[in-house]
DRENDOVO-939732 format. One record per atom (N, C-alpha, C): atom name; x, y, z. Coordinates in steps of 0.02 Angstrom, whole numbers, plus 50000, padded with zeros to 5 digits. Each point is the difference from the previous one (the first is absolute). Example, Ala and Ser with C-alpha at 12.3 -4.5 7.8 and 13.67 -1.06 7.14 Angstrom:
2
<rec><site>N</site><east>50660</east><north>49716</north><up>50390</up></rec>
<rec><site>CA</site><east>49955</east><north>50059</north><up>50000</up></rec>
<rec><site>C</site><east>50045</east><north>50060</north><up>50000</up></rec>
<rec><site>N</site><east>49982</east><north>50053</north><up>49964</up></rec>
<rec><site>CA</site><east>50042</east><north>50059</north><up>50003</up></rec>
<rec><site>C</site><east>49961</east><north>50055</north><up>50037</up></rec>
***
This chain:
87
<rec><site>N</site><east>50040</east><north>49940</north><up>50000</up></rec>
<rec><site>CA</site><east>49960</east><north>50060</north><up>50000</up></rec>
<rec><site>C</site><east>50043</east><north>50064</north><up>50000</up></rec>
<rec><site>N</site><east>50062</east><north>49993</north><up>50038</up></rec>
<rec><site>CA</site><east>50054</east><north>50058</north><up>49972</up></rec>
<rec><site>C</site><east>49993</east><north>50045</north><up>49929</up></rec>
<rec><site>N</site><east>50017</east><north>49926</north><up>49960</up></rec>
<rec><site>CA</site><east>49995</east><north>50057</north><up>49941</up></rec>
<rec><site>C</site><east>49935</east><north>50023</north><up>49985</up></rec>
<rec><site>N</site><east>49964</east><north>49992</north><up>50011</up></rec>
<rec><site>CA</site><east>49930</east><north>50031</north><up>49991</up></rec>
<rec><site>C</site><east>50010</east><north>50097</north><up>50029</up></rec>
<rec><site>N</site><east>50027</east><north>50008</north><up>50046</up></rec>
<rec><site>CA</site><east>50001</east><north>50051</north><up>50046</up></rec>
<rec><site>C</site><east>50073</east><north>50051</north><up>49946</up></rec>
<rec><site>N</site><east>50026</east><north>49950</north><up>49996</up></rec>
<rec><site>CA</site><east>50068</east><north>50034</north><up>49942</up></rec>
<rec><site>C</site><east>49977</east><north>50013</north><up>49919</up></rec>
<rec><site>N</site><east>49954</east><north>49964</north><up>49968</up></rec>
<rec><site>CA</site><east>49946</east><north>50018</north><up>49952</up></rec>
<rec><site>C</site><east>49955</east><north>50080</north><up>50000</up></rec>
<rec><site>N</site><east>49984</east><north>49983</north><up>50054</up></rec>
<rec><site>CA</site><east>49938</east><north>50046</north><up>50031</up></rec>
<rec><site>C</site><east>50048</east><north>50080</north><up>49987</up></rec>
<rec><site>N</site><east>50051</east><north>49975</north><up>50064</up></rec>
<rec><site>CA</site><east>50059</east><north>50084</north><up>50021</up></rec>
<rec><site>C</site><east>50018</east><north>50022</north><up>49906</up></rec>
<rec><site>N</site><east>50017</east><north>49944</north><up>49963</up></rec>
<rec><site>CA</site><east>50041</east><north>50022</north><up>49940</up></rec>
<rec><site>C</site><east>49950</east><north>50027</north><up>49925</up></rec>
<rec><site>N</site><east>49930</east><north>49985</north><up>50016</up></rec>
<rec><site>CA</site><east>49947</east><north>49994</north><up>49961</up></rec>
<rec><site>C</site><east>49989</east><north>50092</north><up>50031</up></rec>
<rec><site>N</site><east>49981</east><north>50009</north><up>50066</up></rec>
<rec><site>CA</site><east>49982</east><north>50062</north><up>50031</up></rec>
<rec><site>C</site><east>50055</east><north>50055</north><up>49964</up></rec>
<rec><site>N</site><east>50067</east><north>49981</north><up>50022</up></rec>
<rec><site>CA</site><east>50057</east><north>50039</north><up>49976</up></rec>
<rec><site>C</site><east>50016</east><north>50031</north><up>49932</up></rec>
<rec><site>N</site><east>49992</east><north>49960</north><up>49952</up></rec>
<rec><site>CA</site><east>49983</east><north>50016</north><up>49941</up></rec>
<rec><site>C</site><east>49944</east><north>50031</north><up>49991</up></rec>
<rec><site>N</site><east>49958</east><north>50008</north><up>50007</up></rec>
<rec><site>CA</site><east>49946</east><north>50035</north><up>49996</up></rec>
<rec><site>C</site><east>50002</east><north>50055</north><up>50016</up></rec>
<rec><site>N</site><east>50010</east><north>50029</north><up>50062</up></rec>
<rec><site>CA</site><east>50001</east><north>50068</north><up>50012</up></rec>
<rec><site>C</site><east>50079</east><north>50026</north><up>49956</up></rec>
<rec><site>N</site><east>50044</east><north>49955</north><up>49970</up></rec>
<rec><site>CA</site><east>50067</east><north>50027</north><up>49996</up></rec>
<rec><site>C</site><east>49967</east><north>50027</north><up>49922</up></rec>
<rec><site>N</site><east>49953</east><north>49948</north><up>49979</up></rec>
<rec><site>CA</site><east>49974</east><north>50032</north><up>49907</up></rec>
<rec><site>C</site><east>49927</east><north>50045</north><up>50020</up></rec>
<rec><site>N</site><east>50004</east><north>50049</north><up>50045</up></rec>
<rec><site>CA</site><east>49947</east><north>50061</north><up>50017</up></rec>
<rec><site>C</site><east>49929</east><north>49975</north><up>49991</up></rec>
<rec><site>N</site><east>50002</east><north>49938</north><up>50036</up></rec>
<rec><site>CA</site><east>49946</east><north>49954</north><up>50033</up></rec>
<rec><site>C</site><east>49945</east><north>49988</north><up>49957</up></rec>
<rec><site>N</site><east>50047</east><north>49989</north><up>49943</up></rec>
<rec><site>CA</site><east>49967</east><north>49959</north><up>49910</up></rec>
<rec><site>C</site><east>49949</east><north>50050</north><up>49964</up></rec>
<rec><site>N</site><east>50009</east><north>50075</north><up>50007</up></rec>
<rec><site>CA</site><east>49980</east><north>50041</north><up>49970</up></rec>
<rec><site>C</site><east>50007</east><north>50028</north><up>49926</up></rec>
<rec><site>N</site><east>50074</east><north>49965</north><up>49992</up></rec>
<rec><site>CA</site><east>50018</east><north>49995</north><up>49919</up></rec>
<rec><site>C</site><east>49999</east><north>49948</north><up>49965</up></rec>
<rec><site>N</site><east>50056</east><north>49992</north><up>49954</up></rec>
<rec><site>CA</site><east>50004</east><north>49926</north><up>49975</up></rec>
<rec><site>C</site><east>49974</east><north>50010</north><up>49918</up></rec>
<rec><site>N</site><east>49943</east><north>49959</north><up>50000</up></rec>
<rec><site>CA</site><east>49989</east><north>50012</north><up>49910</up></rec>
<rec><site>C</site><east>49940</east><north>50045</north><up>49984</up></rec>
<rec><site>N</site><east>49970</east><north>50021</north><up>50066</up></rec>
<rec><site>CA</site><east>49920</east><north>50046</north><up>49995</up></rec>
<rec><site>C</site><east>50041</east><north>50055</north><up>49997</up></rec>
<rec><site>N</site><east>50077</east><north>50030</north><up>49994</up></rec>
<rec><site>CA</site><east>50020</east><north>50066</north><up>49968</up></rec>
<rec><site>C</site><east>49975</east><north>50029</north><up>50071</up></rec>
<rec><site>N</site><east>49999</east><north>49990</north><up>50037</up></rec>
<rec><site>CA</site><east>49978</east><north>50026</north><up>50070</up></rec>
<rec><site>C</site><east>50038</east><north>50041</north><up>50048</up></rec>
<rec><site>N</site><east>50021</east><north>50047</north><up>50042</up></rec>
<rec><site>CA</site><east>50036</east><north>50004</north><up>50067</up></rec>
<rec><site>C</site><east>50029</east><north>49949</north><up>50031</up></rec>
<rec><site>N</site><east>50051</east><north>50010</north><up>50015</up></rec>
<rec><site>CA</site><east>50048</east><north>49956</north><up>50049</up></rec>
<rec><site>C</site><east>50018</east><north>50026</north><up>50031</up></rec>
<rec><site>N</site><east>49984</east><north>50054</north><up>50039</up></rec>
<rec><site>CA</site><east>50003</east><north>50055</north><up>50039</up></rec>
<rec><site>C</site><east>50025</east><north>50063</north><up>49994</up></rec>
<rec><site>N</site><east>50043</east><north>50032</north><up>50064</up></rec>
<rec><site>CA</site><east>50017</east><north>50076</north><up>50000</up></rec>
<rec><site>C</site><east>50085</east><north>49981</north><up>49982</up></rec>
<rec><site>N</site><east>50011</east><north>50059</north><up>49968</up></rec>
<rec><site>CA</site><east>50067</east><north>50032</north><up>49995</up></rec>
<rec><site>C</site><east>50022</east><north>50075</north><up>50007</up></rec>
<rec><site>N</site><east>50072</east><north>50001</north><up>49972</up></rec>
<rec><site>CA</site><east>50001</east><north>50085</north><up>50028</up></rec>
<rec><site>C</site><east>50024</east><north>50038</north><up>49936</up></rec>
<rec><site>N</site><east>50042</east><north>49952</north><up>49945</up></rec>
<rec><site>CA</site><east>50030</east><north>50030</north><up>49936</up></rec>
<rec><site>C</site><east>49954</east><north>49984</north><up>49959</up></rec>
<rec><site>N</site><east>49982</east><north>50033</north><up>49960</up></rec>
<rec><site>CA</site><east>49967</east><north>49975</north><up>49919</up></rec>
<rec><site>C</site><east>50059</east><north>49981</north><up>49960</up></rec>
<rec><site>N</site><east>49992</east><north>49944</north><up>49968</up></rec>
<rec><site>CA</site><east>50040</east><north>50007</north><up>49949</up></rec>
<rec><site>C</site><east>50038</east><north>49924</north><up>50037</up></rec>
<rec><site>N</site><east>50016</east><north>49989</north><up>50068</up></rec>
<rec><site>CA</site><east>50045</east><north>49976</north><up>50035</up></rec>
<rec><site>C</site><east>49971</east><north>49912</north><up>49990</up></rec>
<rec><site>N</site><east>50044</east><north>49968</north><up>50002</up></rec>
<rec><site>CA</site><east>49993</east><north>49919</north><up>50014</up></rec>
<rec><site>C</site><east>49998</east><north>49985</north><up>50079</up></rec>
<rec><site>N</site><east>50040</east><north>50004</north><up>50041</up></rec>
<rec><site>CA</site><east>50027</east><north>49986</north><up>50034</up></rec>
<rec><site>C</site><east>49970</east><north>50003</north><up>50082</up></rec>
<rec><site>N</site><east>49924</east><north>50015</north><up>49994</up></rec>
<rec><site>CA</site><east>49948</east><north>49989</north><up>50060</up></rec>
<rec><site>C</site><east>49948</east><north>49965</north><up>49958</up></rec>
<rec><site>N</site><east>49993</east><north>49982</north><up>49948</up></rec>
<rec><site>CA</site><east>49950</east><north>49963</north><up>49954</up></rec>
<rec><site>C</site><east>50024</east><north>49926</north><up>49979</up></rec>
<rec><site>N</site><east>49943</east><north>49939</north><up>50007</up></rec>
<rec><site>CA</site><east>50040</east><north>49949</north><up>49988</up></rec>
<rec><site>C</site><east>49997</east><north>50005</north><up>49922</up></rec>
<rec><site>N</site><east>50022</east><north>49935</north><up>49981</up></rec>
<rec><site>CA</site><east>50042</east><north>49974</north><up>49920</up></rec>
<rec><site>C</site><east>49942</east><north>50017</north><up>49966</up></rec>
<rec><site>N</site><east>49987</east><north>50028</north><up>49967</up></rec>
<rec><site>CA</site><east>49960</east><north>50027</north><up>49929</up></rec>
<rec><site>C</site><east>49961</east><north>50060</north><up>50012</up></rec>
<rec><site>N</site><east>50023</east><north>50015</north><up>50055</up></rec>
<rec><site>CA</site><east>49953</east><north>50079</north><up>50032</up></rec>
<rec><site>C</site><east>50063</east><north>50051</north><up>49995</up></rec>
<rec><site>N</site><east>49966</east><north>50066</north><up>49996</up></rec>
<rec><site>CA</site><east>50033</east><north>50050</north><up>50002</up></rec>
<rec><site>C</site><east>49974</east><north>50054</north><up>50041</up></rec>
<rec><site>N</site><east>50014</east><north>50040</north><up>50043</up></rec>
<rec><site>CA</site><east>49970</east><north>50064</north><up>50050</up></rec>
<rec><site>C</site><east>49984</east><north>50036</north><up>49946</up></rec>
<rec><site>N</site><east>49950</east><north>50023</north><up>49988</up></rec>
<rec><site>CA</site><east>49959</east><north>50052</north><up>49942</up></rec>
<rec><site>C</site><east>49946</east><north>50038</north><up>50062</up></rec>
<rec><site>N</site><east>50008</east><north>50068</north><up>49978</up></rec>
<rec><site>CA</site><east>49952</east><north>50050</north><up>50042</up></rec>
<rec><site>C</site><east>49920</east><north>49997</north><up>49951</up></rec>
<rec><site>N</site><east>49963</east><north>49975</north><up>50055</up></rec>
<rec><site>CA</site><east>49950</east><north>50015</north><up>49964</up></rec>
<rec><site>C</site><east>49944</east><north>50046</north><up>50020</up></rec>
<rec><site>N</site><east>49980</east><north>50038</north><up>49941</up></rec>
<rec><site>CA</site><east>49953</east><north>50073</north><up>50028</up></rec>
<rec><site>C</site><east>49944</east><north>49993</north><up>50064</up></rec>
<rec><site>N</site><east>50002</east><north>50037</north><up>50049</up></rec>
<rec><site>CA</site><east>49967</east><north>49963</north><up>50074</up></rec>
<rec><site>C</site><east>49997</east><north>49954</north><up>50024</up></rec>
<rec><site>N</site><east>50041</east><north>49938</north><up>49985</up></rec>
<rec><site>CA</site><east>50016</east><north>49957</north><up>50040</up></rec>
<rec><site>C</site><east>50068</east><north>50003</north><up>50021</up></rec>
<rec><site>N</site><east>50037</east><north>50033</north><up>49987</up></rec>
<rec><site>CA</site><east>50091</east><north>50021</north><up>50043</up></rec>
<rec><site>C</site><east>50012</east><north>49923</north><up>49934</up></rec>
<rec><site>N</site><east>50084</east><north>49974</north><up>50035</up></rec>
<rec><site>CA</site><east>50031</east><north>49997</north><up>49956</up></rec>
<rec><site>C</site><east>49998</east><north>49917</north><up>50028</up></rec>
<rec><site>N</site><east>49980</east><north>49965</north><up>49954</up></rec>
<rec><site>CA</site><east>50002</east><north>49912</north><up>50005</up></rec>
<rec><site>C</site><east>50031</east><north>49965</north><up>49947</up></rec>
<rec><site>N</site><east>50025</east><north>49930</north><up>50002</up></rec>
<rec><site>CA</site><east>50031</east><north>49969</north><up>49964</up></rec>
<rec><site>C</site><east>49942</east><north>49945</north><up>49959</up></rec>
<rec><site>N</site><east>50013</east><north>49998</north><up>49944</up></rec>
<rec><site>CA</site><east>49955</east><north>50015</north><up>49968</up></rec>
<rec><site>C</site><east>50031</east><north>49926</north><up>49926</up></rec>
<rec><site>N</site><east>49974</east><north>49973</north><up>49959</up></rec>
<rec><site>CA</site><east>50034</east><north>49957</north><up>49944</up></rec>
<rec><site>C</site><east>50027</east><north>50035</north><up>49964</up></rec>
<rec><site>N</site><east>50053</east><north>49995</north><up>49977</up></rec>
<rec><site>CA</site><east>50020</east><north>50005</north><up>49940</up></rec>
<rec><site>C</site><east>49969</east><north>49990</north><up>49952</up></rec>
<rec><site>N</site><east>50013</east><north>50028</north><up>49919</up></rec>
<rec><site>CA</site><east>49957</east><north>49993</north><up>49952</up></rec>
<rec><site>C</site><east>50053</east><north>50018</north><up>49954</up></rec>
<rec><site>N</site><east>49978</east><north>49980</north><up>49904</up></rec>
<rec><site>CA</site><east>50037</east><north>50017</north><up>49963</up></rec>
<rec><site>C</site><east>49940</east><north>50037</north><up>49943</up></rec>
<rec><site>N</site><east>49952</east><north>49958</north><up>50014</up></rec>
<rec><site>CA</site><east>49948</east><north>50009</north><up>49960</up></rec>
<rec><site>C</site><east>49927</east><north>49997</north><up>50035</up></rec>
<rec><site>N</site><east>49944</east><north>50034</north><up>49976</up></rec>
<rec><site>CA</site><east>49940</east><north>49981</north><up>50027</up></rec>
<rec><site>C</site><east>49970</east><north>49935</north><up>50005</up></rec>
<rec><site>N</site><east>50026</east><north>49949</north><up>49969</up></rec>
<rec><site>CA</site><east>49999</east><north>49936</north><up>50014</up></rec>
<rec><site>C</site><east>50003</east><north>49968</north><up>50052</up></rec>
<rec><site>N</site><east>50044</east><north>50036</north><up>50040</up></rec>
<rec><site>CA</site><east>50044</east><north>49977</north><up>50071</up></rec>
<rec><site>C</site><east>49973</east><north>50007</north><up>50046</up></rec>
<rec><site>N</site><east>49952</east><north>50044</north><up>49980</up></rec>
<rec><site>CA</site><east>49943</east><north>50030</north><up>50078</up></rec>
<rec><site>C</site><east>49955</east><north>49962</north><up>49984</up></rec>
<rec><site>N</site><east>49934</east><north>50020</north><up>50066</up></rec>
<rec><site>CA</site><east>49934</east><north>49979</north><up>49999</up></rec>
<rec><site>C</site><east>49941</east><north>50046</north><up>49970</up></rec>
<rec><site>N</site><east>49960</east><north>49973</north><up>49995</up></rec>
<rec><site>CA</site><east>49951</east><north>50041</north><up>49927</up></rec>
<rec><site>C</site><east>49994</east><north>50066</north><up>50064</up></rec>
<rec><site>N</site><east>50011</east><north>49996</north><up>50033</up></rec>
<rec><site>CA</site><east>49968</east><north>50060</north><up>50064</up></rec>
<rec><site>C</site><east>50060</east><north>50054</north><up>49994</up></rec>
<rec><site>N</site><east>50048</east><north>49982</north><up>49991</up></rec>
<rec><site>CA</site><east>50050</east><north>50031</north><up>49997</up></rec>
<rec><site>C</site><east>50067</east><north>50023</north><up>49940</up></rec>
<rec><site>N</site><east>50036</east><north>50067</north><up>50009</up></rec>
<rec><site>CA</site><east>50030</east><north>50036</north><up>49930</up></rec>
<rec><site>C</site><east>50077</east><north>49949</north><up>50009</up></rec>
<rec><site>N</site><east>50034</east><north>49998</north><up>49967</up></rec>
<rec><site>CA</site><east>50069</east><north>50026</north><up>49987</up></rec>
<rec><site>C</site><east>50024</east><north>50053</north><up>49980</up></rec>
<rec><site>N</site><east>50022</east><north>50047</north><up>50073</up></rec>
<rec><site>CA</site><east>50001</east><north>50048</north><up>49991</up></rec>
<rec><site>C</site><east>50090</east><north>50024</north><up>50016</up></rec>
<rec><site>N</site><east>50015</east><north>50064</north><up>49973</up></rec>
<rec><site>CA</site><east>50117</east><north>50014</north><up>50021</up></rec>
<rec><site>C</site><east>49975</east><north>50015</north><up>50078</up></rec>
<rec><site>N</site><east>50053</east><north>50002</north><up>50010</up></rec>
<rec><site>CA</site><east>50025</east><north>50018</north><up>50069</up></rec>
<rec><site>C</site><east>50037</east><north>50055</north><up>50012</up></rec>
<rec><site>N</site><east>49992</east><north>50049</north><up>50024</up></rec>
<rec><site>CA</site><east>50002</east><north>50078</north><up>50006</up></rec>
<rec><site>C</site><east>50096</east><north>49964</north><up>50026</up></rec>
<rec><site>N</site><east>50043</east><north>50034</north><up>49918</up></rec>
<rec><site>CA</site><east>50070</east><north>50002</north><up>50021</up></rec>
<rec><site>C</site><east>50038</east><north>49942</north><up>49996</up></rec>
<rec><site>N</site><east>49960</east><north>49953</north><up>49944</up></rec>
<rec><site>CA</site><east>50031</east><north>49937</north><up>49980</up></rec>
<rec><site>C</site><east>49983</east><north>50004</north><up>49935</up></rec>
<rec><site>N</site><east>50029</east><north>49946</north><up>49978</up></rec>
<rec><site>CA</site><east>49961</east><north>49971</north><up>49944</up></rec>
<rec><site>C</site><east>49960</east><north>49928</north><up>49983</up></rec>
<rec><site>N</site><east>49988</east><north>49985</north><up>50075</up></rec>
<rec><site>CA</site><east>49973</east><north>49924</north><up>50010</up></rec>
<rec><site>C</site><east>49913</east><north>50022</north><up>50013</up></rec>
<rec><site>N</site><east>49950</east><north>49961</north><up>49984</up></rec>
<rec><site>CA</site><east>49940</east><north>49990</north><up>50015</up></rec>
<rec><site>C</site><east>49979</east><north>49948</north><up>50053</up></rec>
<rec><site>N</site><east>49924</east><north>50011</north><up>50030</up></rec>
<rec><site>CA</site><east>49981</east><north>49959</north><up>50046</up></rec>
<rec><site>C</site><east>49924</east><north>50013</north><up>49987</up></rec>
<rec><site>N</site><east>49969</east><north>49951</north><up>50028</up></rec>
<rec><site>CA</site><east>49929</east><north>49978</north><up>49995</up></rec>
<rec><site>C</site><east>49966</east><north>50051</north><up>50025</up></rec>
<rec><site>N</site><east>49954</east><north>50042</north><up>49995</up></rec>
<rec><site>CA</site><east>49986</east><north>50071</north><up>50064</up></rec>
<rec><site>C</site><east>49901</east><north>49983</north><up>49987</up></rec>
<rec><site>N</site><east>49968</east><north>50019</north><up>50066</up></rec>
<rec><site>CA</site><east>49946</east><north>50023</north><up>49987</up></rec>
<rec><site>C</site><east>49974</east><north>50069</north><up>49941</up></rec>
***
């Protein structure tokens, strides 16, 4: 039953570590950051993008409108030249 409890801790851990499954392939939030433009508080395919009244969240990457969800643009990123999924 150990590992059950070491499952559980490592299943929990991951979860809050990917902004408690708010992103992923719905082009969604994965939470807060502080740089636009920045990798490096966003997990692997997110990027910190400011978005208009919601402050600044990490957000999918995109190359094309393909990449998003029908709900959402591929839109630049104020001071890059990379795109991300945006409301």
């Amino acid at each position: 039953m150990r590992w059950v409890s070491v499952l559980s801790a490592l299943i929990l851990a991951v979860t809050i570590g990917c902004g408690g499954g708010d992103g992923g392939s719905s082009g969604g939030s994965s939470g807060g950051c502080s740089t636009p433009g920045s990798t490096s508080q966003c997990s692997t395919g997110t990027i910190c993008t400011n978005i208009s009244g919601d402050g600044n969240q990490c957000r999918q990457l995109c190359t094309s409108q393909a990449d998003c969800p029908a709900n959402q643009n591929c839109n630049g990123i104020a001071n890059t030249t990379l795109k991300s999924c945006q409301p």
